[in-house]
N, C-alpha and C positions, 0 to 999 in steps of 0.2 A: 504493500500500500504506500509506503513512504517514498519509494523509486515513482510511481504513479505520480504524486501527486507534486514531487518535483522534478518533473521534464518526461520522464523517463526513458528507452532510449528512441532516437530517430530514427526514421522509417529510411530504407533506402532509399538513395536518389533517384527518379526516373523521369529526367527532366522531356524525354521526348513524348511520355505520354501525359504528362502533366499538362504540354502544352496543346496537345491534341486535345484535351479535356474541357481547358480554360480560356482556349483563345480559336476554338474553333477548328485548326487546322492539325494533321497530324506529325509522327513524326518525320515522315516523308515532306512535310511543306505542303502536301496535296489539302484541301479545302474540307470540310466535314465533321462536323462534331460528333465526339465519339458516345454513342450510345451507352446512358447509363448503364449502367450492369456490373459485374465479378469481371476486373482485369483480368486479360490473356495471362495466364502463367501466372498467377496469383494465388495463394492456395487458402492464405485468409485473409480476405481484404476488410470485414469488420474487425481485425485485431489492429490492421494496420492501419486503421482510420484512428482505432481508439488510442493506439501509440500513437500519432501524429495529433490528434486531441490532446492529451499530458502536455504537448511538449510547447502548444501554442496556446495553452491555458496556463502555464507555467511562465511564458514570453513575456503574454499580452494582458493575462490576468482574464476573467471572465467578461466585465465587461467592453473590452475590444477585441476579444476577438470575435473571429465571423464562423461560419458553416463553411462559406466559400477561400477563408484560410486554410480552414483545416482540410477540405477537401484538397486545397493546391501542396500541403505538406504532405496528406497519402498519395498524393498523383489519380487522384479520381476526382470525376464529376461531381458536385455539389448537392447532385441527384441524390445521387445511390446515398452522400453523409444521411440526407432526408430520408429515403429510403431505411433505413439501420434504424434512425433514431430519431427521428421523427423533426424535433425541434434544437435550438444550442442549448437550453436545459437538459434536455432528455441525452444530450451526446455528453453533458458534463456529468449527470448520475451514472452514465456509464462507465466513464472514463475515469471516474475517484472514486467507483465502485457502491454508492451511496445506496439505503435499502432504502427510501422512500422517492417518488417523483413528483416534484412540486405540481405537475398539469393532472396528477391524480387528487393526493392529499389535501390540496384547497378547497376545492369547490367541495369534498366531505365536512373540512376544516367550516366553512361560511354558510354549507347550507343548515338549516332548521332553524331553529327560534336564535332572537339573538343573545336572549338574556342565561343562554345556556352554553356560547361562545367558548370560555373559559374552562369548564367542565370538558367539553370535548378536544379540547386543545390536551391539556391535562391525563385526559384518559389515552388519547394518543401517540402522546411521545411516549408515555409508562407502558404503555401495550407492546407498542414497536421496540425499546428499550429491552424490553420483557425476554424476547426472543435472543437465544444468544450467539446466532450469526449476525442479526441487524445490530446487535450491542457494540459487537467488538467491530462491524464498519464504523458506525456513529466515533466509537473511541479510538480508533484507528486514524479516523479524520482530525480527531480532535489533538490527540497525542502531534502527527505527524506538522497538525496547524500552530502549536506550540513550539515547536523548534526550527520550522523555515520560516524566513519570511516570504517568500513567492507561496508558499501552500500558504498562508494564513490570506495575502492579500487577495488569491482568486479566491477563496474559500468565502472571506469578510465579500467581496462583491457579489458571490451567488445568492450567500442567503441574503446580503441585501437589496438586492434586483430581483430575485424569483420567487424569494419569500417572502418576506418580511412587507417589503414592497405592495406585492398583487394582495395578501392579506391587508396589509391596513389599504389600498386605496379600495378593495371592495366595500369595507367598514367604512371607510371613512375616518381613521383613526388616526393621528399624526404619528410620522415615524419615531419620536420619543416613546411615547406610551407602549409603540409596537415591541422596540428592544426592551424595554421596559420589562413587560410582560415574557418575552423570550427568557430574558436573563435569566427571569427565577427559575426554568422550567432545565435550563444551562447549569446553573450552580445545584440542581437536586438533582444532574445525571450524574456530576461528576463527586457529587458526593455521597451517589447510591451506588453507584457502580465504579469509581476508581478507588476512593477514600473509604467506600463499606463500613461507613459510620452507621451504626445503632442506634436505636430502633429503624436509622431512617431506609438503613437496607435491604432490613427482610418484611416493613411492612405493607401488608396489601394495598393492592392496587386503586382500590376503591376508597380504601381510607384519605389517602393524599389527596385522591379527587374529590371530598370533601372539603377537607383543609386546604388545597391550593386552588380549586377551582374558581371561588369567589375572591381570591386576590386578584387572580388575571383578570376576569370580570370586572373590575374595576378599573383597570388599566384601558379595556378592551370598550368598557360602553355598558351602561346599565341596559 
């Protein structure tokens, strides 16, 4: 995960079909853009997109880089990036390995009542944390965002552009309140699951979504 999420390595050079890809022509000079699809002689080109992903997330940081960067660093159409993974969120959960995708978990996140916003946020992250593949990505990201700083700054930009972002401008909520409300939910992962401080590690789920559900609530919007 730490190799991932600083650079990790670069994808071969293939400047002639890079440029058949992105400019239209191929590598003969002949005219024709090359059909989205699995390069000729490629044998995994979603690995090779997601390496070329690390490494221009790693550059450029999340918010500059593009779909059609990362495509010109695997030497493939901007298609097929779309194709894999849909959106540049969707190609950055794959590419830092992350268990959640922000174009799923929001709109769960925002939709039903709003005065219960907080609770569900809450029961969320403890659920997904619960599990303990998604735990050690979550802490893996976290750990890894602690000691670089290229992985803290694309990492600081996703959830602030894909998260933190589309949640409060759905609400309506100013970005203070929004990290506001994160943070708590940040300092009880890392001190349920790194620090395994007592009682607050081994109690249920449901309890803390009592107890923390109506702070964020507050932060979030009566």
């Amino acid at each position: 995960m730490t190799d991932g999420a600083t650079g990790g390595g670069a994808v071969e050079s293939r400047a002639g079909d890079a440029a058949g890809g992105l400019t239209g022509r191929g590598a003969n000079g002949t005219s024709g853009r090359r059909r989205p699809g699995r390069r000729p002689g490629t044998a995994d080109t979603r690995g090779e997109i997601l390496t070329a992903a690390r490494k221009v997330f790693a550059e450029k940081g999340f918010d500059k880089a593009t779909i059609r960067g990362i495509a010109r660093e695997a030497g493939v159409d901007p298609a097929l990036v779309h194709h894999y993974f849909d959106t540049k969120e969707g190609t950055f959960v794959a590419a830092m390995q992350l268990p959640v995708d922000p174009s799923v978990v929001i709109p769960m996140i925002i939709s039903g009542p709003r005065e219960e916003i907080g609770e569900r946020i809450v029961r969320f992250i403890l659920t997904m944390t619960a599990d303990p593949k998604a735990r050690e990505q979550v802490l893996g990201v976290l750990r890894t965002a602690m000691v670089h700083d290229q992985a803290v700054a694309m990492i600081r930009e996703f959830f602030t552009t894909a998260v933190l972002g589309r949640v409060g401008e759905a609400l309506g909520v100013p970005p203070l309140r929004m990290q506001a409300a994160f943070s708590q939910m940040f300092g009880v992962v890392v001190m349920r699951y790194i620090l395994e401080l007592e009682p607050l590690a081994s109690v249920e789920t449901e309890e803390l979504v009592d107890l923390l559900g109506p702070t964020l609530q507050r932060y979030l919007g009566e």
